[in-house]
DSSP file (Angstrom, degrees, kcal/mol; ACC not computed):
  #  RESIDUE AA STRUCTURE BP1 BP2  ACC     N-H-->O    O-->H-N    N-H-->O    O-->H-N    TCO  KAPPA ALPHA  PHI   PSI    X-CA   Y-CA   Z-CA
    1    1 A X              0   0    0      0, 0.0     2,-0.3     0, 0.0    15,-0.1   0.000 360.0 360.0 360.0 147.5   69.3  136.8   82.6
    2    2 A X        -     0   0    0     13,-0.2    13,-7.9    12,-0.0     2,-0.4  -0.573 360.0-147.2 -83.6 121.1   68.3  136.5   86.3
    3    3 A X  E     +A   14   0A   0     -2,-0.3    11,-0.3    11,-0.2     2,-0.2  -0.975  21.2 172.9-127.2 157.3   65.2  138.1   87.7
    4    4 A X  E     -A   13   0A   0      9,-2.7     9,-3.0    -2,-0.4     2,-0.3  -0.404  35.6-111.6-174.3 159.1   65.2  139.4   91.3
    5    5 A X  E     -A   12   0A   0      7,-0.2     2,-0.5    37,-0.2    37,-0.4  -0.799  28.9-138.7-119.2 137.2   62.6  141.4   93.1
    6    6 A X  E  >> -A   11   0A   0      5,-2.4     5,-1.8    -2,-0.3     4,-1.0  -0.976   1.0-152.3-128.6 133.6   63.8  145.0   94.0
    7    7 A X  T  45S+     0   0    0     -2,-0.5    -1,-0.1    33,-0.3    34,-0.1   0.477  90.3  53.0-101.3 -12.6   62.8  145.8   97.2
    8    8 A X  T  45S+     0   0    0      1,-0.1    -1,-0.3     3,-0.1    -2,-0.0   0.802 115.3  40.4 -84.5 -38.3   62.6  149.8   96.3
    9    9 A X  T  45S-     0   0    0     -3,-0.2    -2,-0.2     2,-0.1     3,-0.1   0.430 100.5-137.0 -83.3  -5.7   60.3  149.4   93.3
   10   10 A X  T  <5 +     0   0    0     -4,-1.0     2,-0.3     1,-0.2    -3,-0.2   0.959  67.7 110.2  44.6  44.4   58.4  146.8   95.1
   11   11 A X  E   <S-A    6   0A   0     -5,-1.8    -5,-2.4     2,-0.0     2,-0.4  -0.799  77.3-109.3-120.3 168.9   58.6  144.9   91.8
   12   12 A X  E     +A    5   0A   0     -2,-0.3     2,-0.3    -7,-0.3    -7,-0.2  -0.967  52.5 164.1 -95.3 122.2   60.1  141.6   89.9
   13   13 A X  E     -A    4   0A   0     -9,-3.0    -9,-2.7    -2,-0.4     2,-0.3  -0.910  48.8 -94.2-147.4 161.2   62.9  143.2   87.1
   14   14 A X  E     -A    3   0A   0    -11,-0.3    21,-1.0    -2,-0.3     2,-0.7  -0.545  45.9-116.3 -76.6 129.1   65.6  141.7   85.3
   15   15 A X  E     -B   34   0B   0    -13,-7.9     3,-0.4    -2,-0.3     2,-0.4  -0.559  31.2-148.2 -76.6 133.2   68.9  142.3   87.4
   16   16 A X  E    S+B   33   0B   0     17,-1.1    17,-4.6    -2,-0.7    25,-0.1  -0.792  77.4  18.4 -91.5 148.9   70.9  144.4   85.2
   17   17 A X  E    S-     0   0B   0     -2,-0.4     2,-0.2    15,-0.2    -1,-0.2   0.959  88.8-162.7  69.8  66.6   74.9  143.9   85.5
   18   18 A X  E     -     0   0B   0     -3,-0.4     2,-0.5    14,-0.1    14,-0.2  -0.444   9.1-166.1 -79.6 147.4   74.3  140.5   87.2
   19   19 A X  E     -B   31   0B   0     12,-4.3    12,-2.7    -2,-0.2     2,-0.3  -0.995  18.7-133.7-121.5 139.5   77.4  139.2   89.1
   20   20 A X  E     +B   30   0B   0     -2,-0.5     2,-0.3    10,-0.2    10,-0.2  -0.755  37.9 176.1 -83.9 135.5   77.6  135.5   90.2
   21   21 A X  E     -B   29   0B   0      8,-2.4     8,-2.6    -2,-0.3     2,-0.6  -0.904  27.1-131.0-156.8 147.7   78.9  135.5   94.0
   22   22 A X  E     -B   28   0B   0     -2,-0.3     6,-0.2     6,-0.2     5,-0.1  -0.812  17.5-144.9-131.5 109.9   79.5  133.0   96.7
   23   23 A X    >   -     0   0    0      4,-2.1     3,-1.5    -2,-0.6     6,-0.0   0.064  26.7-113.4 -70.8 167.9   78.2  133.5  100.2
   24   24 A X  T 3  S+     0   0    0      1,-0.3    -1,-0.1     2,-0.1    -2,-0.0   0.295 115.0  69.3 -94.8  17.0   80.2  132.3  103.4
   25   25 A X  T 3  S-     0   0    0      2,-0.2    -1,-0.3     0, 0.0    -2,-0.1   0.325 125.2-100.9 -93.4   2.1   77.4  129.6  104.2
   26   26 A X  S <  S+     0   0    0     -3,-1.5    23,-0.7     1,-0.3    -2,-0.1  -0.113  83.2 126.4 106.3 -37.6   78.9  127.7  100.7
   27   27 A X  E     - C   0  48B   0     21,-0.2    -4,-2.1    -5,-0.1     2,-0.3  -0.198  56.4-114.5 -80.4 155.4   75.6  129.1   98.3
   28   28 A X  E     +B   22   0B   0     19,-0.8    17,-0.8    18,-0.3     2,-0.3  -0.500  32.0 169.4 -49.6 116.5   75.1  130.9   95.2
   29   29 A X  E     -BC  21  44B   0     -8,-2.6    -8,-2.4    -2,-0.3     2,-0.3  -0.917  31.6-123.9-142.6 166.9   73.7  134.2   94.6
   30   30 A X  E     -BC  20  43B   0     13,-1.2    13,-3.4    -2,-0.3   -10,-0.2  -0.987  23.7-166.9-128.7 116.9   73.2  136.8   92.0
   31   31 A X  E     +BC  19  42B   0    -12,-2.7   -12,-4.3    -2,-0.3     2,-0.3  -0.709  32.0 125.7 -90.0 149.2   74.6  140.3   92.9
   32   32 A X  E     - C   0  41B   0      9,-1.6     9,-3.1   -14,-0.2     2,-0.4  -0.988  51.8 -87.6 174.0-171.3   73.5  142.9   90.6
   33   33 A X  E     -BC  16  40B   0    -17,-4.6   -17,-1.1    -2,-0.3     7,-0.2  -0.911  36.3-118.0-121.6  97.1   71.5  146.8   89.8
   34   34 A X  E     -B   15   0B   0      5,-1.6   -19,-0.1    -2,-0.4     6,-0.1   0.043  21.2-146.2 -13.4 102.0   67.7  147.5   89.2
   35   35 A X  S    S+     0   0    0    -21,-1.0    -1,-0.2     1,-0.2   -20,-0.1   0.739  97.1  42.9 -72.3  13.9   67.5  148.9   85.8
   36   36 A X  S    S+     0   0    0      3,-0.1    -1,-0.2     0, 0.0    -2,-0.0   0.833 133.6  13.8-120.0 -51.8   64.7  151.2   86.5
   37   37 A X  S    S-     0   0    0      2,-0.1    -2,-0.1     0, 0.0    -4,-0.0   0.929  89.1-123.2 -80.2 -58.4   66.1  152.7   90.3
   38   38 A X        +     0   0    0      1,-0.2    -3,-0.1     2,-0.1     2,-0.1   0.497  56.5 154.9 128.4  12.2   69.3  151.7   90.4
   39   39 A X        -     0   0    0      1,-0.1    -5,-1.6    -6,-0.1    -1,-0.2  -0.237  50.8 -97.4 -63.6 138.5   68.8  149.7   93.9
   40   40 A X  E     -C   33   0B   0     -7,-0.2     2,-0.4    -6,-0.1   -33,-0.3  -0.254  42.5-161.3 -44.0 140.2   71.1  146.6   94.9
   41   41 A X  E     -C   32   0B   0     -9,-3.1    -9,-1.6   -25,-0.1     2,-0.3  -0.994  13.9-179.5-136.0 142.4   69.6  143.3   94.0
   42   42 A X  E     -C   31   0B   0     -2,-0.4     2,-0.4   -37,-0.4   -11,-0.2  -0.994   6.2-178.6-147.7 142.1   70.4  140.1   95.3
   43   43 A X  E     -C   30   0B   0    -13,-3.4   -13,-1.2    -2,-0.3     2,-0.3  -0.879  24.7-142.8-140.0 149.4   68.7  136.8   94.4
   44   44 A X  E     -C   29   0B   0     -2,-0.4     2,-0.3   -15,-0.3   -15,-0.2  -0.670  16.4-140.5-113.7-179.8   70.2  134.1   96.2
   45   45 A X  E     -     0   0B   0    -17,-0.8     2,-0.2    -2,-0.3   -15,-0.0  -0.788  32.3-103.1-139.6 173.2   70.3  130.7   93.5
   46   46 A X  E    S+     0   0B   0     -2,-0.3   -18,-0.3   -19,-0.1     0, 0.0  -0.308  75.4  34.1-119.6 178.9   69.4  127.2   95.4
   47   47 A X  E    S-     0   0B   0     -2,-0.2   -19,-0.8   -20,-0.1     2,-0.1   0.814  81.2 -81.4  19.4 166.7   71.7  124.4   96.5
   48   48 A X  E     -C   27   0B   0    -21,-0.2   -21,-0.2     1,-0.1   -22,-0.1  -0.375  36.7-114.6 -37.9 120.7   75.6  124.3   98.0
   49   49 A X        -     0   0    0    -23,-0.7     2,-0.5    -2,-0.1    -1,-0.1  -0.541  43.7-124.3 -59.9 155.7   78.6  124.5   96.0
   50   50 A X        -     0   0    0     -3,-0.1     2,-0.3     3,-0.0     3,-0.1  -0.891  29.8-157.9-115.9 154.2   79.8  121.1   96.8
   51   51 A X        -     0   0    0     -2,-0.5     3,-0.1     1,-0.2    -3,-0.0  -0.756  38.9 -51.9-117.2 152.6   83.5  121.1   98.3
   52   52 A X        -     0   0    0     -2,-0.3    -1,-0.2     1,-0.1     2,-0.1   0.378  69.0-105.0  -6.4 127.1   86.4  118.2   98.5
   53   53 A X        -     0   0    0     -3,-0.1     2,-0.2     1,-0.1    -1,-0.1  -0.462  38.3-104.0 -81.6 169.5   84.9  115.2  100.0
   54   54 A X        -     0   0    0     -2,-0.1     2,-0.2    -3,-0.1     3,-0.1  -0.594  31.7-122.9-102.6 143.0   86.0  114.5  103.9
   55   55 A X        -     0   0    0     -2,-0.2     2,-0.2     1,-0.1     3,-0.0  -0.568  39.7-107.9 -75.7 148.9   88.6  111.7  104.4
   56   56 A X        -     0   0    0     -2,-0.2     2,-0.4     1,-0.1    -1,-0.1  -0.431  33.6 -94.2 -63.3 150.2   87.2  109.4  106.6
   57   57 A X        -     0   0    0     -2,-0.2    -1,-0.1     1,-0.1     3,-0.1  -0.514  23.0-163.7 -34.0 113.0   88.2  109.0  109.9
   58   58 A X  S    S+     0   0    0     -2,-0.4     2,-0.4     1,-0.1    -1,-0.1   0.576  81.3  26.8 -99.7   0.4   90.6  106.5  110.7
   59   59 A X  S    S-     0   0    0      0, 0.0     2,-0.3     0, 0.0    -1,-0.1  -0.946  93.9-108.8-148.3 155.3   90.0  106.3  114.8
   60   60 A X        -     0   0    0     -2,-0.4     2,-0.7    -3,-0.1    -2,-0.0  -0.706  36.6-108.5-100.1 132.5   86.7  107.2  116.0
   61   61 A X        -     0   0    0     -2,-0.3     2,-0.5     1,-0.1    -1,-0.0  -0.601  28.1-129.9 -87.2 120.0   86.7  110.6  117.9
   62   62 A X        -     0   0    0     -2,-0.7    -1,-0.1     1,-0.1     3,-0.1  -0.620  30.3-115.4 -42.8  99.5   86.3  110.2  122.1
   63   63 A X        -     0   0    0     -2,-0.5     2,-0.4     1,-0.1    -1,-0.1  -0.171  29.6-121.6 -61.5 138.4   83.4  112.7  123.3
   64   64 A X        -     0   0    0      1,-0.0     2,-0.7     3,-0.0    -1,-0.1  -0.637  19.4-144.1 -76.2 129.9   84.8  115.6  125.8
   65   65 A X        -     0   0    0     -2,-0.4     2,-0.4    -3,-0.1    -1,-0.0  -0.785  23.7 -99.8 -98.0 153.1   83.3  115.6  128.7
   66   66 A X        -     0   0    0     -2,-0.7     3,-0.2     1,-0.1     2,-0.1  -0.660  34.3-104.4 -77.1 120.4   82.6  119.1  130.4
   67   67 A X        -     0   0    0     -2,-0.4     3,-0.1     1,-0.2    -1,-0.1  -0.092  53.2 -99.7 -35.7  88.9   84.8  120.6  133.1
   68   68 A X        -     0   0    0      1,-0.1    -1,-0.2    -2,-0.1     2,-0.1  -0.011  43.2-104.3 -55.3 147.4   82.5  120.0  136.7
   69   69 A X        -     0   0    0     -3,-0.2     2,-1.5     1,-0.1    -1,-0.1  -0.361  24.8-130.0 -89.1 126.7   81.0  122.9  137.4
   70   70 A X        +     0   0    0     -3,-0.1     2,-0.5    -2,-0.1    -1,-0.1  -0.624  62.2 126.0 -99.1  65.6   82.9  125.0  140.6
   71   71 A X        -     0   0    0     -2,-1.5     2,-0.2     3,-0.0     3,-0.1  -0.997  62.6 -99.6-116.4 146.7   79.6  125.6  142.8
   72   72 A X        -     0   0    0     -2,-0.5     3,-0.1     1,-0.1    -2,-0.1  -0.473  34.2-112.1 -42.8 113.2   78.7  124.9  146.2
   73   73 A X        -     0   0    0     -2,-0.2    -1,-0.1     1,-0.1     3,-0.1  -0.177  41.9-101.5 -45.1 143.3   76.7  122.2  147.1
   74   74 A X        -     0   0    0      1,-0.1     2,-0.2    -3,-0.1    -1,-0.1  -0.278  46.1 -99.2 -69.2 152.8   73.2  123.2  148.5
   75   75 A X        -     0   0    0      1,-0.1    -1,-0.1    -3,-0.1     2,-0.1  -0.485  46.8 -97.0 -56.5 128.8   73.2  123.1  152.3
   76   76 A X        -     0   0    0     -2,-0.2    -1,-0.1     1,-0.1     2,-0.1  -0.195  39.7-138.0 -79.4 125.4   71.3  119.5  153.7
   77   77 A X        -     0   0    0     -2,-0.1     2,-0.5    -3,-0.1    -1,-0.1  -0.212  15.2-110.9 -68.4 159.2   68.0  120.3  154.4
   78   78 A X        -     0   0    0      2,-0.1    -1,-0.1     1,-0.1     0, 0.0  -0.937  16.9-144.3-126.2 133.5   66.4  118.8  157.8
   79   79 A X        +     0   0    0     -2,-0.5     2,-0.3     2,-0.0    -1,-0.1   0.026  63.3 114.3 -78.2   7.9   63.5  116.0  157.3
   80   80 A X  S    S-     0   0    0      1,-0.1    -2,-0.1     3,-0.0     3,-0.1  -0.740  78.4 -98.0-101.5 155.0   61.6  117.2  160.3
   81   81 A X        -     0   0    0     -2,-0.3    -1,-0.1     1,-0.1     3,-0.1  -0.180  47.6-103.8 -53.9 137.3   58.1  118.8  160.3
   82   82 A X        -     0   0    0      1,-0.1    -1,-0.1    -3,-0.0     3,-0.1  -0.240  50.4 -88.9 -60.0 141.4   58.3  122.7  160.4
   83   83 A X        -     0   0    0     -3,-0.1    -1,-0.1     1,-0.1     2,-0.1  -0.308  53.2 -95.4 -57.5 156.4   57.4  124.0  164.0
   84   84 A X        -     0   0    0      1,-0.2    -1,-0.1    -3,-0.1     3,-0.0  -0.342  34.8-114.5 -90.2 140.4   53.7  124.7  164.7
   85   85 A X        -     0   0    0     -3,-0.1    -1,-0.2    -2,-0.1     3,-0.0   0.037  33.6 -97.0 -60.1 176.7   52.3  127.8  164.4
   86   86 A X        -     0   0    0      1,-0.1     2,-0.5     0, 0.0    -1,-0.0  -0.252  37.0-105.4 -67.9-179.2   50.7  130.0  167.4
   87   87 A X        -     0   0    0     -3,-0.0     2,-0.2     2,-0.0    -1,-0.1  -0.892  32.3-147.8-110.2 159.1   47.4  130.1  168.2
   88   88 A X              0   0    0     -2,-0.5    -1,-0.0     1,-0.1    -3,-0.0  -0.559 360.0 360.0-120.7 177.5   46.0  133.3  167.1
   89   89 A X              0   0    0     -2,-0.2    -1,-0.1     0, 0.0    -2,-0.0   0.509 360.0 360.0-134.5 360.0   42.9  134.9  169.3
């Protein structure tokens, strides 16, 4: 039997009515009931199911380049010294 931590008793119990279950990242887990509250438990189990191995490639895939970007170019800035201040009195 699987044991799982139930998060209501703030214990480790044996899951009662364990079900074996496969999350939509590929892993294992054990779904299942708290025999003393009656709380969900879920114990997640280590590694990946492993799935159909990938055909290789037969032509090597061309990177996309991204769509240039539709903004204005900044206005050209003038290289001359700012004018001087007054003289204050």
């Amino acid at each position: 039997m699987a044991e799982g931590y139930c998060f209501k008793c703030k214990a480790k119990r044996e899951i009662a009515e364990p079900a074996e279950e496969l999350m939509k990242n590929g892993r294992k887990a054990i779904k299942g009931k708290c025999p003393t509250c009656g709380a969900v438990m879920f114990k997640i189990l280590g590694g990946k199911v492993a799935g159909p191995p990938a055909a290789p490639a037969s032509t090597p895939v061309a990177p996309v380049q991204a769509p240039a970007a539709s903004v204005p170019a900044p206005a050209p800035t003038s290289t001359s010294a700012p004018p001087p201040l007054p003289p204050t009195a």
